[in-house]
C-alpha positions as a Markdown table, in Angstrom:
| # | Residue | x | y | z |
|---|---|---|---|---|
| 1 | Unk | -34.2 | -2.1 | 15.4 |
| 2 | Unk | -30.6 | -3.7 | 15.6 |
| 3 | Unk | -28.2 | -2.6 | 12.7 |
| 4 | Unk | -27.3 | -5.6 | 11.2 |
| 5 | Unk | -24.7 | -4.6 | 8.5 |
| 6 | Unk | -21.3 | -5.6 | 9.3 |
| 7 | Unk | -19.7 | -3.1 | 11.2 |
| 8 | Unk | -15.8 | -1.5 | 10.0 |
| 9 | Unk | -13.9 | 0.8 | 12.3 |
| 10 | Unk | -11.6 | 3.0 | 10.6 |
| 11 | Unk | -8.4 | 4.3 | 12.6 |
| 12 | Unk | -7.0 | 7.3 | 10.4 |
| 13 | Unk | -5.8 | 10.4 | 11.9 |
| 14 | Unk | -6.1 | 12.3 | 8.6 |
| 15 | Unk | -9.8 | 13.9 | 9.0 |
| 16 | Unk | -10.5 | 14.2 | 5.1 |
| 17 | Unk | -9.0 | 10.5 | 4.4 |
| 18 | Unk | -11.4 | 9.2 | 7.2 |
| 19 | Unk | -14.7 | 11.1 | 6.0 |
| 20 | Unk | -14.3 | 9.9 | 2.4 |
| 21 | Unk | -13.8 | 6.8 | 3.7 |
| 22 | Unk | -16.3 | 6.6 | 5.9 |
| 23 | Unk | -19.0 | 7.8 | 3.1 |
| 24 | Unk | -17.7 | 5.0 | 0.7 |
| 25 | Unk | -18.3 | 2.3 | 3.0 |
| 26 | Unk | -21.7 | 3.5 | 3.9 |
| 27 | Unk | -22.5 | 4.1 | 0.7 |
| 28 | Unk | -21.4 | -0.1 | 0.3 |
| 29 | Unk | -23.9 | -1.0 | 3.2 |
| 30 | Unk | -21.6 | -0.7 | 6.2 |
| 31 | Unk | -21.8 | 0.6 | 9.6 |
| 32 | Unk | -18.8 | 2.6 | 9.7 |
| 33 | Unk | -17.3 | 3.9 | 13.2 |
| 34 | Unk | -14.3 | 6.1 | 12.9 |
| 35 | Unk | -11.0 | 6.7 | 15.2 |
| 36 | Unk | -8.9 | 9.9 | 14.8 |
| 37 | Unk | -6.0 | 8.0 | 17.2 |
| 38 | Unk | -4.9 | 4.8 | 18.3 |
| 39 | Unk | -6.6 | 5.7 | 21.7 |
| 40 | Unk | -10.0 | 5.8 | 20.6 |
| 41 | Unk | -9.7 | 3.5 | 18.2 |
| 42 | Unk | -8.7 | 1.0 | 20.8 |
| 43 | Unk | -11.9 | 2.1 | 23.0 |
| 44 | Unk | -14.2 | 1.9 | 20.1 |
| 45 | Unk | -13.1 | -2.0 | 20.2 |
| 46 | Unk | -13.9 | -2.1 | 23.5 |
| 47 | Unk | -17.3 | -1.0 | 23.3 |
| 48 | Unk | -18.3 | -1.9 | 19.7 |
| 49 | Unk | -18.7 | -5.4 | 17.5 |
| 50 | Unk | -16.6 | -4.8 | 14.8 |
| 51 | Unk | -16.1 | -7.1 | 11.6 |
| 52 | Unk | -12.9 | -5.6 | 10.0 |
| 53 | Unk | -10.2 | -2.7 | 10.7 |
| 54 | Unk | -9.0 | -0.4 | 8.5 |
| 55 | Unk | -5.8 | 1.0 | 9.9 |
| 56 | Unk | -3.6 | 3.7 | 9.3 |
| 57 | Unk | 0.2 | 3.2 | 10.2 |
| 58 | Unk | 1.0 | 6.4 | 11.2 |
| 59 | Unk | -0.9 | 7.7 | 14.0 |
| 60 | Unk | -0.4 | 10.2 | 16.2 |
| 61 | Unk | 0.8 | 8.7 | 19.6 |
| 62 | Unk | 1.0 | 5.3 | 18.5 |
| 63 | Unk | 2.0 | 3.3 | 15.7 |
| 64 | Unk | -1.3 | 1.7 | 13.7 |
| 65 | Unk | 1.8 | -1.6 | 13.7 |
| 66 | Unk | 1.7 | -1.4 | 18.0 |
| 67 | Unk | -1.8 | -0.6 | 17.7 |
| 68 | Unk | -2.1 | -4.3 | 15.3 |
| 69 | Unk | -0.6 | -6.2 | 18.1 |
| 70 | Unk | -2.8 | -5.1 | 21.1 |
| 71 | Unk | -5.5 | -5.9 | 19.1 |
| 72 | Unk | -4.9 | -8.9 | 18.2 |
| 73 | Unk | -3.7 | -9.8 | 21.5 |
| 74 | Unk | -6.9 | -8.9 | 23.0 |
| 75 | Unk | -9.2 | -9.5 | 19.9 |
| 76 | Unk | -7.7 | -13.1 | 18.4 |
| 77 | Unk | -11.0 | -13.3 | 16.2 |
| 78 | Unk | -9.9 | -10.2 | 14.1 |
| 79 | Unk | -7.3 | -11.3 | 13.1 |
| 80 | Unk | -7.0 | -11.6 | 9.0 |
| 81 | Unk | -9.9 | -8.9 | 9.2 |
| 82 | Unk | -7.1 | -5.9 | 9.8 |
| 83 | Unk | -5.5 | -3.9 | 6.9 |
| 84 | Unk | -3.0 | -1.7 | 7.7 |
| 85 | Unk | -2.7 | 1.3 | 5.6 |
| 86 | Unk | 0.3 | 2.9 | 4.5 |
| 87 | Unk | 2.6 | 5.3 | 1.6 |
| 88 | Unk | 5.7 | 3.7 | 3.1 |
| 89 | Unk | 4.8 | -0.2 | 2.5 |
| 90 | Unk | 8.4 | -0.8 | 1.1 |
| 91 | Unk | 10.2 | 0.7 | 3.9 |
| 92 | Unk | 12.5 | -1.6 | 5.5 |
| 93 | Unk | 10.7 | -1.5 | 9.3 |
| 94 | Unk | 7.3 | -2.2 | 8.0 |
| 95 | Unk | 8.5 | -5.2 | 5.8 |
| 96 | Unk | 10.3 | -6.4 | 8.8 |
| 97 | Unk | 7.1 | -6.0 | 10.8 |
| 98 | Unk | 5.0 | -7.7 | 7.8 |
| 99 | Unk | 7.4 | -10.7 | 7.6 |
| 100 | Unk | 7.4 | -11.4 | 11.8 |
| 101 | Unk | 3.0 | -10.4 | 11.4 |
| 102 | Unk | 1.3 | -11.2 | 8.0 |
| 103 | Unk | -1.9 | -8.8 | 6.9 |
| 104 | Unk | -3.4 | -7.2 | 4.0 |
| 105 | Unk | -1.6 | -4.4 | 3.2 |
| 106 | Unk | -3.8 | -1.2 | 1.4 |
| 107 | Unk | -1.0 | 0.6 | -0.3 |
| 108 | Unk | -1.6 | 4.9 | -0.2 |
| 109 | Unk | -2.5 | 6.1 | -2.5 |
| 110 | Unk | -5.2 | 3.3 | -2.9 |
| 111 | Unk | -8.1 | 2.8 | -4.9 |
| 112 | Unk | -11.6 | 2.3 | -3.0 |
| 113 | Unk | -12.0 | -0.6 | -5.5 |
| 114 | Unk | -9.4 | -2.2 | -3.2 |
| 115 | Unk | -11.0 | -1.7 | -0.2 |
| 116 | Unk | -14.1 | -3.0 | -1.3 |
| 117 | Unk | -13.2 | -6.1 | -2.6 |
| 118 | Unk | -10.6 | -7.1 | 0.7 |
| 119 | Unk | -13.7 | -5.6 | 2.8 |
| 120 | Unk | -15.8 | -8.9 | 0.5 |
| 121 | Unk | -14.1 | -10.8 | 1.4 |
| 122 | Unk | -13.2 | -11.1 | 5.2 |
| 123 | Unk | -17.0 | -10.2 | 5.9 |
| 124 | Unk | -18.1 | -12.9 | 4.3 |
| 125 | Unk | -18.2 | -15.4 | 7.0 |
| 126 | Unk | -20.6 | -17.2 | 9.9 |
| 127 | Unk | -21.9 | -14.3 | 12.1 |
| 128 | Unk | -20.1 | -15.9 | 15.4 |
| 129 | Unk | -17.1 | -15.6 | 13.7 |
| 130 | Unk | -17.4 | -12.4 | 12.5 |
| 131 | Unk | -16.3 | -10.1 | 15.1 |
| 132 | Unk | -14.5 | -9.4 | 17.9 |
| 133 | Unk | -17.4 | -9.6 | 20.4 |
């Protein structure tokens, strides 16, 4: 039977951050796939429909902000369905960067309320437009 819940990937290189998130979103009806690194989370893409991204600026080997622009380069359809994640959302870099590439911004430490309710409301749309498929 195909898994029709909308699918999020999650690309957090803190273990703990990514497992309570990844319970959450289950818990809210979601098929959750999870990336430890930019790497994988770039393969997941490749291999995986995918209706939102939650995504963690710092990552090990590459910036979650360089990670934004391949996907979107190779994805168009997602985005408006990435959130970046991030403790340091008033640094002056990553304002630079959100004033040259607009997207929600989930501000550490964060409130799964938050998540939930951006998660609403850029899954709520026609299936064909839904993913990066």
């Amino acid at each position: 039977m195909t898994d029709t819940r909308p699918a999020v990937l999650i690309a957090e290189d803190e273990a703990p951050l990514r497992r309570v998130l990844e319970r959450a979103l289950e818990r809210e009806g979601y098929r959750v796939l999870g990336a430890g690194s930019a790497e994988t989370a770039y393969d997941v893409l490749g291999s995986e429909t995918v209706a939102a991204v939650l995504l963690d600026i710092q990552l090990p080997t590459m910036s979650g902000l360089a990670l934004y622009l391949a996907i979107v380069h190779r994805w168009p359809t997602l985005t408006g369905r990435i959130a970046i994640m991030t403790g340091d959302a008033e640094a002056a870099e990553v304002q630079a960067w959100l004033a040259r590439n607009p997207c929600a911004v989930l501000r550490k430490p964060f409130h799964l309320r938050e998540i939930f309710d951006w998660l609403r409301g850029v899954t709520r749309v026609r299936p064909r437009e839904r993913a990066n498929g």
